[in-house]
C-alpha positions as semicolon CSV with decimal commas, in nm:
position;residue;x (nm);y (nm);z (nm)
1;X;11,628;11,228;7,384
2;X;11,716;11,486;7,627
3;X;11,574;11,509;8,060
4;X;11,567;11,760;8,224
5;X;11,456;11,796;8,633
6;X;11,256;12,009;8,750
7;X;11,152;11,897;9,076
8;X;11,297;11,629;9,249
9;X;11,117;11,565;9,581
10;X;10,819;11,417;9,678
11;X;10,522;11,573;9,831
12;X;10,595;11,822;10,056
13;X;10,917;11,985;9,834
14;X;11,225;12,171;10,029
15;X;11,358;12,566;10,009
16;X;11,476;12,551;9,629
17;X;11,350;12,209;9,566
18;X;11,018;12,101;9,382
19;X;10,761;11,789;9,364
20;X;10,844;11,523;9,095
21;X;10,817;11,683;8,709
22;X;11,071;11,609;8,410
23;X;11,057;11,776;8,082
24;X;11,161;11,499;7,819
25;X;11,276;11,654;7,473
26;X;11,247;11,356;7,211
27;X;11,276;11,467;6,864
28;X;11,132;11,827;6,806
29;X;10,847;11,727;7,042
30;X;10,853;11,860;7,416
31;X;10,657;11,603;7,672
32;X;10,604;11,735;8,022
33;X;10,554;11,404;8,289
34;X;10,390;11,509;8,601
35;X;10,293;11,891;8,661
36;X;10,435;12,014;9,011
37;X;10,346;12,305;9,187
38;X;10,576;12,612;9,061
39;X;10,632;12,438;8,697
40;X;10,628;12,720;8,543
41;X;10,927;12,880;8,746
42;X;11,096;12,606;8,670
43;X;11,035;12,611;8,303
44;X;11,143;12,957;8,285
45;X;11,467;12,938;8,542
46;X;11,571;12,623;8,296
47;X;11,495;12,833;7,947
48;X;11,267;12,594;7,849
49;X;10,920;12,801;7,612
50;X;10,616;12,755;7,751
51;X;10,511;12,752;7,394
52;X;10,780;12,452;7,297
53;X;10,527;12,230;7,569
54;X;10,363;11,988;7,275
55;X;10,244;11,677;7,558
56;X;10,147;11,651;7,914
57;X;10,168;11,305;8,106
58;X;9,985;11,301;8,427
59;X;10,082;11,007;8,632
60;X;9,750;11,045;8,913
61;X;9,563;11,276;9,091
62;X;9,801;11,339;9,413
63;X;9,855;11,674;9,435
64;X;10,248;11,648;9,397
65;X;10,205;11,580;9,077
66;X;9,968;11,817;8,914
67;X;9,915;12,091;9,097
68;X;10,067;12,296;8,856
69;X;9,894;12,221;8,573
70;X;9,604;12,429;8,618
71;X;9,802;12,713;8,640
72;X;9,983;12,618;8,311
73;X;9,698;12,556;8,096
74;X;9,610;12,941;8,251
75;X;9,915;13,112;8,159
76;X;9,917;12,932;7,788
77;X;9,613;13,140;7,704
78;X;9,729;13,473;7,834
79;X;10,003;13,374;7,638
80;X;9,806;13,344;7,321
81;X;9,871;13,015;7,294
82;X;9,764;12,878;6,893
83;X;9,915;12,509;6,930
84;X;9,686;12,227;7,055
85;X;9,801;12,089;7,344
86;X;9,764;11,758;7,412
87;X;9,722;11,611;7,823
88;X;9,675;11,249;7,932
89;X;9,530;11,226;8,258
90;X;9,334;10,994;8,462
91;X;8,955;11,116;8,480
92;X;8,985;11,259;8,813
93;X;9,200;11,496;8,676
94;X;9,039;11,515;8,391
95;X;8,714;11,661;8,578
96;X;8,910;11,892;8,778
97;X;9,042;12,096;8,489
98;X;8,718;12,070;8,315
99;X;8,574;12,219;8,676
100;X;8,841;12,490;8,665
101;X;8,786;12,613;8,317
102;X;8,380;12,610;8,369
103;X;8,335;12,766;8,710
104;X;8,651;13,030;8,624
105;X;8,476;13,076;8,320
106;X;8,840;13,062;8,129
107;X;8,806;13,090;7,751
108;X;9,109;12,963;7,604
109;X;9,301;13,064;7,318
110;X;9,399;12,712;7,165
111;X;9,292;12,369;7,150
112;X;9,289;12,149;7,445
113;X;9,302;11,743;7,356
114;X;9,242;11,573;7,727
115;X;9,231;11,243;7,707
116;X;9,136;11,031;8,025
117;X;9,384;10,719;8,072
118;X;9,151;10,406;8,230
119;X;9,355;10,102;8,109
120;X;9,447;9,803;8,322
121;X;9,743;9,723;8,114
122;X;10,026;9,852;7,855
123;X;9,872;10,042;7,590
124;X;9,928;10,282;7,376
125;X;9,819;10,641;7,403
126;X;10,020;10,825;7,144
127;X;10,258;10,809;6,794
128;X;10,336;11,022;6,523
129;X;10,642;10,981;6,316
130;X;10,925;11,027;6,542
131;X;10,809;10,807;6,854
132;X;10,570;10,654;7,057
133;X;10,400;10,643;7,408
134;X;10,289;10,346;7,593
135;X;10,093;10,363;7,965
136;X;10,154;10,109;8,190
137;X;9,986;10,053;8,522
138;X;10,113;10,120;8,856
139;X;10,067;10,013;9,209
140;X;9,961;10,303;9,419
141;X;9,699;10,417;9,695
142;X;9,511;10,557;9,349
143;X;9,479;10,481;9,012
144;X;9,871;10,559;8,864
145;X;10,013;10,518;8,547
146;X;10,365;10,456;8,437
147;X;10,496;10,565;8,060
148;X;10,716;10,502;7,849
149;X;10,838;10,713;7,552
150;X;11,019;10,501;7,268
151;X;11,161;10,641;6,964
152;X;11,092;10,513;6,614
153;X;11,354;10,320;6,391
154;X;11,596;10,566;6,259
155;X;11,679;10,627;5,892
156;X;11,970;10,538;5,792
157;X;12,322;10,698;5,754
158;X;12,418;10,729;5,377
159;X;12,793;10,634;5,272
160;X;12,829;10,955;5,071
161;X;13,159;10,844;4,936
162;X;13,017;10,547;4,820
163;X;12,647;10,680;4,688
164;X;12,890;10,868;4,460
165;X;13,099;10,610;4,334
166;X;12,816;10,433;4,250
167;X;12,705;10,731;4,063
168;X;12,361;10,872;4,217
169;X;12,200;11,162;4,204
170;X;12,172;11,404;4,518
171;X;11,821;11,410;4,524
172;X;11,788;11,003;4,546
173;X;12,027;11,013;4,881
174;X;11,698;11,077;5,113
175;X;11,536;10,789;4,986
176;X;11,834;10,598;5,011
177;X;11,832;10,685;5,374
178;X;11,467;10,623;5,423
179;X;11,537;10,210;5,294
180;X;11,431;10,272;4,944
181;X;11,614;10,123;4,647
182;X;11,684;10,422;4,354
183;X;11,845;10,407;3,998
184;X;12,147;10,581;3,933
185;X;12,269;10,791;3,668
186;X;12,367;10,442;3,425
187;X;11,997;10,334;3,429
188;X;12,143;10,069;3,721
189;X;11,912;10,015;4,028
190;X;12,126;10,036;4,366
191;X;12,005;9,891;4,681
192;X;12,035;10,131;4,964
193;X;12,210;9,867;5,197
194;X;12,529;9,896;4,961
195;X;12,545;10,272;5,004
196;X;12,396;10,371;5,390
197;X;12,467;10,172;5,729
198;X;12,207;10,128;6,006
199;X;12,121;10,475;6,160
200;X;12,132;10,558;6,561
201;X;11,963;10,273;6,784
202;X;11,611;10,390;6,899
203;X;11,639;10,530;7,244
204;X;11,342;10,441;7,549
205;X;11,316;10,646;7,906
206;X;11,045;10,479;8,137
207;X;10,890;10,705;8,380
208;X;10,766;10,503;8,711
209;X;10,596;10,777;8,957
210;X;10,410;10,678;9,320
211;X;10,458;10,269;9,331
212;X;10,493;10,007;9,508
213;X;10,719;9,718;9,411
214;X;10,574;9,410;9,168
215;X;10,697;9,199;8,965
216;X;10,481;9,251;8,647
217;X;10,622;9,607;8,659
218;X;10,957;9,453;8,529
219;X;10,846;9,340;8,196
220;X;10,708;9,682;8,131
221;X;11,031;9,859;8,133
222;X;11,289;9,567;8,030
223;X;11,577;9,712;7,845
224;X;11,518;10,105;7,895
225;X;11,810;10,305;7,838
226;X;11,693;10,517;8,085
227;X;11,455;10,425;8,384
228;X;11,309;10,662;8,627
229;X;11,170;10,517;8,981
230;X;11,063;10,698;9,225
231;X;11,263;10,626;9,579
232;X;11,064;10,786;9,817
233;X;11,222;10,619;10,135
234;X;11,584;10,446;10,255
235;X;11,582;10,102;10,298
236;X;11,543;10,125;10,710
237;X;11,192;10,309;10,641
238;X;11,090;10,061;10,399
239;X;10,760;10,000;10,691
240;X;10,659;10,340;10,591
241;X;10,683;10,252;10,206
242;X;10,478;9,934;10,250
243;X;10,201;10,135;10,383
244;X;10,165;10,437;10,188
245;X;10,257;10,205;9,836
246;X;10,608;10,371;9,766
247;X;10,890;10,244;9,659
248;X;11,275;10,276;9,871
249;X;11,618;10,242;9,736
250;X;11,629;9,868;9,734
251;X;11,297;9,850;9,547
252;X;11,436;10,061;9,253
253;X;11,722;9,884;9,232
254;X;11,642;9,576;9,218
255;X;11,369;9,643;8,948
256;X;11,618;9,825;8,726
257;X;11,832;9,517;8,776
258;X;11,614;9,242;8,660
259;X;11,465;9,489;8,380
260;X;11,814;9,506;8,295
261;X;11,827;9,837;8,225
262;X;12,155;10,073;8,132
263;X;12,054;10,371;8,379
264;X;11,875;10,451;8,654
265;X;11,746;10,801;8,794
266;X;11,611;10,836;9,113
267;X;11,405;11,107;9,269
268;X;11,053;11,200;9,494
269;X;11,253;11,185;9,812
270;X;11,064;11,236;10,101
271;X;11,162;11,555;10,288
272;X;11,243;11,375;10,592
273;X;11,607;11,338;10,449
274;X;11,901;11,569;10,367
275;X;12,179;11,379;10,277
276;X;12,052;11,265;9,897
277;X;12,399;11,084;9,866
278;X;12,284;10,794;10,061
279;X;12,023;10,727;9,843
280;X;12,230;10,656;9,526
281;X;12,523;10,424;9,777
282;X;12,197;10,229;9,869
283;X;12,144;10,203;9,561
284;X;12,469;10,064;9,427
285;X;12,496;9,809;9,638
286;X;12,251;9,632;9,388
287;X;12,250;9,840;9,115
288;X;12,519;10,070;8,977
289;X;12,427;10,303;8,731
290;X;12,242;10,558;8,933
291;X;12,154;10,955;8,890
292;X;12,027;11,086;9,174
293;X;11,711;11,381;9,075
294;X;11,845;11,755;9,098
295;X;11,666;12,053;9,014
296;X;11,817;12,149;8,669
297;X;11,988;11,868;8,652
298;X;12,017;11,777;8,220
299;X;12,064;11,345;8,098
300;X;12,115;11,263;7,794
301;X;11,904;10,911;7,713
């Protein structure tokens, strides 16, 4: 699992900067959360295909964060696009691109899967064989989803020296690896926990977008290896984050805290500040594994 920033502030974005979006490589699957305005410069400036794009996650209908997406779904056709592409999206968005594609009369050239997200609580929206993706609901001024993106149980690493001292045949090793017993070359069945050891641990990145603070939003992302909150305002503004449902330093960091979480990166900053520092040393004071959002910026999960 691999994240990498492409827009780091919140609504109205800064010379250079852009609104929330992260690109999120997990397995040979590329998952776009939120869709800012001037994605697609970013997507180019950080080498990332258009074409690689397999998912879209759209948190809500602000603007910040999909405002580039009809411009996206545009530019994959000229493109000659041929891979589905698959978008989750509340229904307001939903109707918006269906809008755009009727009344510009836009005849694409590949399959678009939109499916409208309407749930109340966790589900999930997606899995093939490689991971998962539950949706988890937020607490904004609009309907606002959370996600998280899990990664299936691993096969496991074979013991090559001992797979052949226990005399089996190459082609067995994948099934050895994929927790399958096989007979060797003596006519001898060998269980695969003799010759292979547990594989990598599953990896998990939540993705919180526009919310306030609550305490069912804890369970939701316990035990992330990587958790994204939004941190719009500093503590001494935290009047301002009350009203408009957003969440400040303190608030992320006390929710990665009691979701006990190994990381935490922080971005949408409002663009009433220009010292980003002080938002990770606010930070710390509670919690203190922090990444503050940077255009380009690449985390490993």
């Amino acid at each position: 699992m691999k994240i990498t920033v492409l827009g780091s502030q919140g609504a109205i974005p800064k010379v250079g900067k852009f609104s929330s979006s992260l690109l999120l490589k997990v397995s040979n699957s590329n998952i776009l959360i939120d869709c800012c305005e001037g994605v697609q410069h970013q997507l180019r400036k950080n080498k990332i295909k258009l074409s690689k794009i397999d998912i879209i996650l759209i948190s809500h209908a602000h603007g910040d964060h999909y405002f580039g997406l009809i411009g996206l779904i545009s530019t994959f056709s000229l493109l000659k696009r041929d891979k589905k592409l698959i978008i989750f999206c509340p229904l307001s968005v939903f109707k918006i691109i269906q809008a755009h594609i009727k009344f510009s009369k836009m005849t694409l050239s590949y399959e678009l899967d939109l499916r409208v997200l309407n749930n109340e609580t966790k589900i999930n929206i997606f899995q093939n064989d490689f991971f998962y993706i539950d949706a988890f609901p937020l607490k904004h001024s609009i309907y606002t989803n959370g996600f998280i993106v899990s990664e299936k149980k691993k096969k496991r690493k074979l013991i090559l020296q001992k797979a052949l001292e226990n005399n089996i045949e190459k082609i067995y090793f994948n099934n050895l690896t994929n927790r399958k017993n096989v007979v060797n070359k003596d006519g001898v069945e060998i269980n695969y926990k003799d010759v292979t050891k547990e594989g990598d641990k599953p990896k998990k990145f939540a993705y919180c977008s526009d919310t306030a603070y609550f305490e069912d939003l804890v369970k939701n992302i316990n035990g992330v290896d990587l958790l994204y909150c939004e941190t719009t305002f500093l503590k001494r503004d935290q009047d301002k984050a009350k009203i408009t449902l957003h969440s400040t330093t303190a608030d992320a960091a006390i929710l990665a805290k009691k979701g006990k979480v190994k990381r935490l990166l922080i971005g949408h900053f409002s663009s009433r500040y220009d010292d980003f520092n002080e938002f990770a040393e606010e930070v710390r004071t509670i919690f203190e594994n922090v990444i503050i959002s940077d255009e380009g910026k690449k985390i490993d999960v």
